[in-house]
C-alpha positions as CSV (number, residue, x, y, z in Angstrom):
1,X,31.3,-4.5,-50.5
2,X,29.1,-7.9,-51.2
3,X,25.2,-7.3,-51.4
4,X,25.0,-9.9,-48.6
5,X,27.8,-8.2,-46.3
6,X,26.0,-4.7,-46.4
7,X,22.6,-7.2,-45.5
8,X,24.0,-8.6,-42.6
9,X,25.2,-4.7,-41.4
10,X,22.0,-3.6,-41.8
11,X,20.0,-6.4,-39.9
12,X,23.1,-6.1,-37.0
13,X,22.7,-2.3,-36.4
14,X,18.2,-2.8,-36.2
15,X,19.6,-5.5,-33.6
16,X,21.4,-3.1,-31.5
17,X,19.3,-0.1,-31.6
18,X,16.2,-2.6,-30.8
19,X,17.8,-3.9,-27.8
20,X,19.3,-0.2,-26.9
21,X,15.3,0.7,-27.4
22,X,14.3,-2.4,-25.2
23,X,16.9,-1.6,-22.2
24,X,15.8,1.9,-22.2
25,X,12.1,1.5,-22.2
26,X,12.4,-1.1,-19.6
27,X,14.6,1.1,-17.4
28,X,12.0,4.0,-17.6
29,X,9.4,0.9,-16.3
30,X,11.6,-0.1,-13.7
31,X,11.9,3.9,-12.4
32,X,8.1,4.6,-12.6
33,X,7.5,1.4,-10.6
34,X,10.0,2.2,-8.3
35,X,8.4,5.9,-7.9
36,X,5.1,4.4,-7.8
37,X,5.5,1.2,-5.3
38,X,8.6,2.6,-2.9
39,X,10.1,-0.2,-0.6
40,X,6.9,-2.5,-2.4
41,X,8.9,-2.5,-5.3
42,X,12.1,-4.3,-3.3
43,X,9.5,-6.6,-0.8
44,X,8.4,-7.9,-4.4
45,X,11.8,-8.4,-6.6
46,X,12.5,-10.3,-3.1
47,X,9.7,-12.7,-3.5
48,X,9.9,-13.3,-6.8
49,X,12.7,-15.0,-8.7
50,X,13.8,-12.3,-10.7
51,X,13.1,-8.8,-10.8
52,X,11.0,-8.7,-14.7
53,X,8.7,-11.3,-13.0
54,X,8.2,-8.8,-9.7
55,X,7.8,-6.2,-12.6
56,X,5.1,-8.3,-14.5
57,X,3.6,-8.6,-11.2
58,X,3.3,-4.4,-10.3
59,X,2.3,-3.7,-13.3
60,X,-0.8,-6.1,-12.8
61,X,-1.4,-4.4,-9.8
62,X,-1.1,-0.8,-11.5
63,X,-3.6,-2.2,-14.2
64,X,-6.0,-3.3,-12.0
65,X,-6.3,-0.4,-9.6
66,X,-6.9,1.7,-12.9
67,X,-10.0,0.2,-12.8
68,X,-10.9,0.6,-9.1
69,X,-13.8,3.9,-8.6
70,X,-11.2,5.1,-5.7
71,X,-13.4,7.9,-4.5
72,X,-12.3,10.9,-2.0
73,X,-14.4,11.0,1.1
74,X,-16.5,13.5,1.7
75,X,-16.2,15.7,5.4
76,X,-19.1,14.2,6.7
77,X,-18.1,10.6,6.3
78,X,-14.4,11.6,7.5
79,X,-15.7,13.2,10.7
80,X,-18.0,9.9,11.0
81,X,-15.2,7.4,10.9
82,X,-12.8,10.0,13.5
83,X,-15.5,9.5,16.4
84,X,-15.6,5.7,15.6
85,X,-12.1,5.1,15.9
86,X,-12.2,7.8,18.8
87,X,-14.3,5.5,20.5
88,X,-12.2,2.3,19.8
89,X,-9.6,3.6,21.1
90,X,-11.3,4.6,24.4
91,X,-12.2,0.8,24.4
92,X,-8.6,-0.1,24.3
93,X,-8.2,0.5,27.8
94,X,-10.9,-2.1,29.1
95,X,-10.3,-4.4,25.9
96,X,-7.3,-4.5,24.0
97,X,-7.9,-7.0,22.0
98,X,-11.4,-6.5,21.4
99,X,-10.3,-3.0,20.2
100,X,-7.7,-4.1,17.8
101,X,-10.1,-6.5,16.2
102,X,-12.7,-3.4,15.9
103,X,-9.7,-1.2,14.6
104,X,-9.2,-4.0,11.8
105,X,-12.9,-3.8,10.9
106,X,-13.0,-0.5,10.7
107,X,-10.1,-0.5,8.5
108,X,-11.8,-3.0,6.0
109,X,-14.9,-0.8,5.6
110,X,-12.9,2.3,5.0
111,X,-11.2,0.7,2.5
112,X,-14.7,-0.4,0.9
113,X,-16.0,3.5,1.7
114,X,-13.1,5.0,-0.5
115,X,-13.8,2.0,-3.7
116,X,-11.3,-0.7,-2.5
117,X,-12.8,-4.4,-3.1
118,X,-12.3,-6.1,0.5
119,X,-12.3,-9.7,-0.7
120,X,-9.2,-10.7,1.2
121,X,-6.1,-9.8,2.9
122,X,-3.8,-10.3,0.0
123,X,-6.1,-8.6,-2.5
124,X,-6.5,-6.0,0.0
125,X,-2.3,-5.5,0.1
126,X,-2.2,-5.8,-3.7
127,X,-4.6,-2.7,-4.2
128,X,-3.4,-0.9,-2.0
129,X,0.4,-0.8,-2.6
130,X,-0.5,1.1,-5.8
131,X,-1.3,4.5,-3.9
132,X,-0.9,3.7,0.3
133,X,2.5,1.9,-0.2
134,X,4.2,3.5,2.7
135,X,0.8,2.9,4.8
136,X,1.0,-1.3,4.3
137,X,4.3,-2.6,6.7
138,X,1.9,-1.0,9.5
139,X,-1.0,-2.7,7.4
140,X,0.9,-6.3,8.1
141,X,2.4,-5.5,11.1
142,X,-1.6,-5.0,12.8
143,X,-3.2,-7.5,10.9
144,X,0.1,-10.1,11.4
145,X,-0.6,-9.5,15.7
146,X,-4.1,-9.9,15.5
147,X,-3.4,-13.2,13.8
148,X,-0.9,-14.4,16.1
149,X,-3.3,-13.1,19.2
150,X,-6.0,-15.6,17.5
151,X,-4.1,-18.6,17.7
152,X,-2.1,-17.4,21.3
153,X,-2.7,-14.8,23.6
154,X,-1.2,-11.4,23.0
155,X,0.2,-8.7,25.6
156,X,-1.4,-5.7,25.9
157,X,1.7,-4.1,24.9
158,X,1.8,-6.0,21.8
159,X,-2.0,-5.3,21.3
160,X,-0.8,-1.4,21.6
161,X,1.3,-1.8,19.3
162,X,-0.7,-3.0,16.3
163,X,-3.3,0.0,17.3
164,X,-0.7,2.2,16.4
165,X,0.3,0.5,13.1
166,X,-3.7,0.6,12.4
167,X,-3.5,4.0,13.1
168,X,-1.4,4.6,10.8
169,X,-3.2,3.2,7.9
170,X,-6.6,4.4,9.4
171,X,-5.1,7.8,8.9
172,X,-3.6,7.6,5.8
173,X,-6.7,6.2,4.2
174,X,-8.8,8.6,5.7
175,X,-6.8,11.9,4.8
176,X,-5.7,10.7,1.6
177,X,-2.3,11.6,2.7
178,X,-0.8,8.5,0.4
179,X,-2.5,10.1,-3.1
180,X,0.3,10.3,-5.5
181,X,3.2,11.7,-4.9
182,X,3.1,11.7,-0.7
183,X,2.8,8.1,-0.6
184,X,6.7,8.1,-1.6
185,X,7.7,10.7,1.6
186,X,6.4,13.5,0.6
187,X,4.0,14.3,3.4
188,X,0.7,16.1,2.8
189,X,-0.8,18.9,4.5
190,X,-2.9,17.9,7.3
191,X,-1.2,14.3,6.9
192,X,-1.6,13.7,10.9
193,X,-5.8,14.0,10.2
194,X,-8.1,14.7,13.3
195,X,-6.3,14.6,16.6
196,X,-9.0,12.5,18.2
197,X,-7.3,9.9,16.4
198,X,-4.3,9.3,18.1
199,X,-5.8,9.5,21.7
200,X,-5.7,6.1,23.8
201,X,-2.8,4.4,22.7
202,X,0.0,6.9,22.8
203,X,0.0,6.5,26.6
């Protein structure tokens, strides 16, 4: 066989196993994303024009919560937001809307409590998609009807309803029940937090 044959076999078969290498180590990316971002992962191949762009995209968002100080709270501070949104919720009944724009706020200084920058909406999706994905469609439903409600008048029903998706990411902030592995459906112990939370709007 030529020198130049057995040359060209050679430089063929590093070919193949390079791209066998490539497909596989981008396949174990595309799982871990998948494990770490949940539906995220399919809300950003959607809005992207092609899924290794989405995938460029989450793994930004991986890098850059790796150098987030995300901090646990401690019982004290947990107990202290409880009786504030407690108290919001009391207000819904007399002010709906002014309750839902409190229940925002609060939100936005939790996040800052645990280490989250709270620069801007978007930001604020981005970071947290990396630990609380589960926690954001109620994230954008809330913050989507308080929106709306600033440009034309809400119901109360519809103000109800984005306390409740605000609950939702109130609680899962607060309890850490999105950490690792519950954020993908695995729900923690104690996942529900304080029961003072979910008085006022469940009516």
């Amino acid at each position: 066989m030529p020198t130049w044959l057995v040359i060209i076999i050679v430089i063929a078969a590093i070919l193949a196993l390079g791209a066998v290498a490539w497909f596989v180590i981008a396949g174990q990316r595309r799982r871990r994303l998948q494990e770490t971002f949940g539906p995220e992962y399919d809300r950003a191949v959607k809005e992207h024009e092609n899924p290794r762009e989405a995938e460029r995209e989450l793994s930004s968002r991986v890098k850059r919560h790796s150098d987030l100080d995300i901090r646990p709270l401690p019982k004290s501070t947990k107990d202290r937001y409880a009786q504030e949104w407690a108290l919001i919720q009391e207000q819904f009944v007399d002010r709906p809307s002014g309750a839902v724009v409190e229940a925002d706020r609060v939100l936005v200084s939790l996040m800052a409590e645990r280490g989250y920058p709270t620069e801007g909406y978007d930001q604020q999706v981005a970071d947290l998609s990396v630990r609380h994905a589960n926690a954001l469609r109620h994230y954008r439903a809330g913050h989507d009807t308080l929106e709306r409600h600033r440009e034309t008048e809400m119901s109360t029903e519809d103000m109800r309803e984005a306390m409740k998706h605000y609950r939702e990411v109130f609680e899962d902030l607060l309890t850490d029940a999105g950490e690792g592995a519950e954020s993908h459906g695995e729900q923690a112990p104690g996942n529900r937090g304080n029961g003072t939370a979910r008085r006022g709007t469940d009516r």
